[in-house]
N, C-alpha and C positions, 0 to 999 in steps of 0.2 A: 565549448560549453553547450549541450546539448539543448538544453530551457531555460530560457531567460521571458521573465514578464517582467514589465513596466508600466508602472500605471494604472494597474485592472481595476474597471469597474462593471457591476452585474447588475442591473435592476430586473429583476423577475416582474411580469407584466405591466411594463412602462407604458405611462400615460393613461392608464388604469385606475379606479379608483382604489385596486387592490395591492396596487403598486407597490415592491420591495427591492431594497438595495439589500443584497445581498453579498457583495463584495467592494471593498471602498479603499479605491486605491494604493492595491497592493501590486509591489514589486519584490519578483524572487530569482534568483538565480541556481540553477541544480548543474553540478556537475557531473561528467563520464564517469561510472564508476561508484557512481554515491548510491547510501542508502537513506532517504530519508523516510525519517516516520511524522505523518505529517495528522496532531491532535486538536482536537477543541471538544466542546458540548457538543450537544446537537443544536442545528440551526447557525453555526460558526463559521459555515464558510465552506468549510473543507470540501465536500461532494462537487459545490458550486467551483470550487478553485481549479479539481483536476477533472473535471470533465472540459476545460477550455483548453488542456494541454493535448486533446490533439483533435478539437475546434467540435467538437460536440456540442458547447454553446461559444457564441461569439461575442466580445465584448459589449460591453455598451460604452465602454470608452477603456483606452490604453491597447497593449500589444502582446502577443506573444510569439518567441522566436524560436524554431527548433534550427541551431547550425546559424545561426544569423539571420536565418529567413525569416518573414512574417508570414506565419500560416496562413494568412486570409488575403496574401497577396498574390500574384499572378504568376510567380516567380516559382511557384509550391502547388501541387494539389494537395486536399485533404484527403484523399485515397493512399498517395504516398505519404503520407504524416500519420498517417492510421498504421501503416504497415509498420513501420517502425516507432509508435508511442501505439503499446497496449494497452487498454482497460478491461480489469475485471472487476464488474460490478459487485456489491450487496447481490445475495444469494442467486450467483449466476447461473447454478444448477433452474433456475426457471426459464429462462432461457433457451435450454435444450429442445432439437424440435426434430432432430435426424431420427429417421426408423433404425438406425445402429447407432454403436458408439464410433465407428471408422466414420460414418457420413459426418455425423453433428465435428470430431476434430479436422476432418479433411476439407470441411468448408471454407474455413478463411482461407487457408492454403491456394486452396483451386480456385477462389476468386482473385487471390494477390497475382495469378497467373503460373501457379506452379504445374509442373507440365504432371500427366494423368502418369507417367511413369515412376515418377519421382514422392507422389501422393502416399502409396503405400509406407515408403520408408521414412517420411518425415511423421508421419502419423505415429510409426513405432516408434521412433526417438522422443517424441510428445509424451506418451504414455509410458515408456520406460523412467521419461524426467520426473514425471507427477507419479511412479509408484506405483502402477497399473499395470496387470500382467496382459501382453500381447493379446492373449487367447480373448479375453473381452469386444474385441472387436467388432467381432458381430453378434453382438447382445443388443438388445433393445436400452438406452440407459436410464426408461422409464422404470426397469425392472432390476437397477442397482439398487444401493443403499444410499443413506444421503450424503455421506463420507466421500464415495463413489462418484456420483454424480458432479459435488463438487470438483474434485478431481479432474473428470470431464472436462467440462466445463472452462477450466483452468488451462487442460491440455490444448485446450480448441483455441485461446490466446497463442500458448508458448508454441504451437504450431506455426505458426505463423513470423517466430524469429523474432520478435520487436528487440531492439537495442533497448528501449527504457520501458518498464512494465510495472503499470499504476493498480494497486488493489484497493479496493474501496470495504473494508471491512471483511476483508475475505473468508475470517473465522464464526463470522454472526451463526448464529444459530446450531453450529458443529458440537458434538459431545466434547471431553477433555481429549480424547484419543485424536478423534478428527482436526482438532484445535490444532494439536500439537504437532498433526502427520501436514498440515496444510504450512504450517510457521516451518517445520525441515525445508519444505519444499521451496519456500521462498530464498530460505537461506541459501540453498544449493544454489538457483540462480543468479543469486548474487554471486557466491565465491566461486561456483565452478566454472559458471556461462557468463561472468563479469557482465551480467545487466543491471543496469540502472535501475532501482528500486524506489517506489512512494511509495510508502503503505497508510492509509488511510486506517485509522484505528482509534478508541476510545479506551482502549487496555494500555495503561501504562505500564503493566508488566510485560506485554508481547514486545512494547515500542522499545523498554529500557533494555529487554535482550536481544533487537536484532538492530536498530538501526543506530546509525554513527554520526547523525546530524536530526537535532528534531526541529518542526515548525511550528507554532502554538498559534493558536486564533481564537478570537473573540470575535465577536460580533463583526464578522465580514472584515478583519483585520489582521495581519498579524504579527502580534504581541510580542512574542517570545522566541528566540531563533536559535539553533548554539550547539554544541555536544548534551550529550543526555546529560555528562555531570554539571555542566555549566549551568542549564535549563532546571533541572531538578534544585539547584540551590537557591531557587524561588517557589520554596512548595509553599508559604502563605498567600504568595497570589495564585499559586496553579488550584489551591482551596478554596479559594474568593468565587475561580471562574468556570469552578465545577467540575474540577478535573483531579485535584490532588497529585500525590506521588505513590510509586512504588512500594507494597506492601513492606520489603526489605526496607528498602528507606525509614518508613515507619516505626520497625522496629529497631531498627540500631540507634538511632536519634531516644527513644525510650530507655534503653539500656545503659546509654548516657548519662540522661538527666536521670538516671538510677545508682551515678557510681563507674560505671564499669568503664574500663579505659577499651575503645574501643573508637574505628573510625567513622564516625554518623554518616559519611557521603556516598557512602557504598549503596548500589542497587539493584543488583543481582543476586541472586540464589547462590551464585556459588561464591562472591566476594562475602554473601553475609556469615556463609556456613563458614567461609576461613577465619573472622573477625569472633564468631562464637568457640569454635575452637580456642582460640587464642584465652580467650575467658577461661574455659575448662581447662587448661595446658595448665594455669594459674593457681587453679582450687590443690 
């Protein structure tokens, strides 16, 4: 089992008088191999939760274990815990600081201690993963697009090889096109490169079509835990706590209470287009 927490508690500026619990005794376990989509509002937890998974902040009480180990034990450094639990931030294209696009991806690499021979070609494998023609290289990636950059950005993690690779809203700010070329991209590491995926997200449509296990949180808690159809069959409380369901979802469940024989738990695009079909096959 790759991550296991126990216990987690976070107060942002303790002993403060501006003092916040922003994580209140949460325990989660992720398996090799999973994808989770990991939801709430904002202020829910969520950023707070996976920034401890590879010791970016450190508790204020409970534990977290990559492999069995406690990251914050003696037993581990957080250099090696980094290398393999990536994060990629909210709009990681700012981030960006290389005069090329080879330097900004080749950096984590050549810090994790990858030899200056080996640099070039882990670089092009990076940028062949995220959809990036080679020839970019030596461009400056202040003078990409913002599609592009993200991209970047992205490559400068998967460079670097992590087994489990945490996104923290990775699609904010992308047009539909970039939304939808960055969600491929995730996908592929999942089923090609069998990494371990958190994606951090407020899109219940991204969440409902890639991941296979979701997490729900509330107020530094969480709430809700299960497959998307399990999870989803609490859409009056995912409405309560600001989150709702799947646009599909929505409408099948209408079409229902309108007659039409048809299955309401479906939440995908292409489950729902099968289920309306079935209507028209009828008429």
């Amino acid at each position: 089992m790759p991550i296991r927490v126990e216990g987690l508690s976070y107060i942002y500026n303790a002993g403060q008088p501006m003092e916040k619990l922003a994580l209140n005794n949460v325990s989660l376990a992720i398996e090799d191999g999973e994808f989770i989509g990991l939801i709430g509002h904002t202020g829910s937890g969520k950023s707070t939760l996976v920034q401890h998974f590879n010791g970016l902040l450190k508790p204020t009480k409970g534990r977290i274990y990559l492999d069995g180990v406690d990251i914050h034990s003696k037993e581990i450094t957080l250099r090696s815990v980094r290398q393999q639990v990536g994060m990629v931030f909210q709009y990681p294209e700012y981030q960006l600081f290389g005069e090329t696009v080879f330097e900004d991806v080749a950096f984590g690499p050549k810090n994790m201690g990858v030899p200056e021979h080996q640099l070039a070609e882990r670089v092009e494998w990076a940028l062949n993963l995220v959809g990036l023609d080679i020839g970019l290289k030596d461009r400056s990636p202040f003078e990409l697009s913002g599609g592009q950059k993200r991209k970047v950005a992205i490559a400068g993690v998967i460079a670097m090889q992590p087994r489990i690779l945490i996104l923290d809203e990775p699609t904010a700010g992308l047009d539909p096109k970039g939304r939808d070329e960055v969600l491929s991209l995730v996908s592929r590491l999942h089923q090609e490169e069998k990494t371990t995926i958190i994606l951090v997200s407020h899109s219940m449509e991204d969440i409902a079509r890639l991941a296979t296990r979701l997490v729900v949180m509330a107020n530094g808690e969480i709430v809700l835990e299960g497959t998307p159809e399990a999870v989803f069959q609490h859409a009056d409380y995912l409405e309560r706590i600001g989150l709702g369901v799947p646009q599909m979802k929505k409408l099948l469940q209408a079409l229902q209470e309108q007659g039409f024989d048809v299955h309401p738990d479906h939440y995908t695009i292409e489950a729902a287009e099968g289920e309306i079909v079935k209507i028209l096959e009828t008429k």
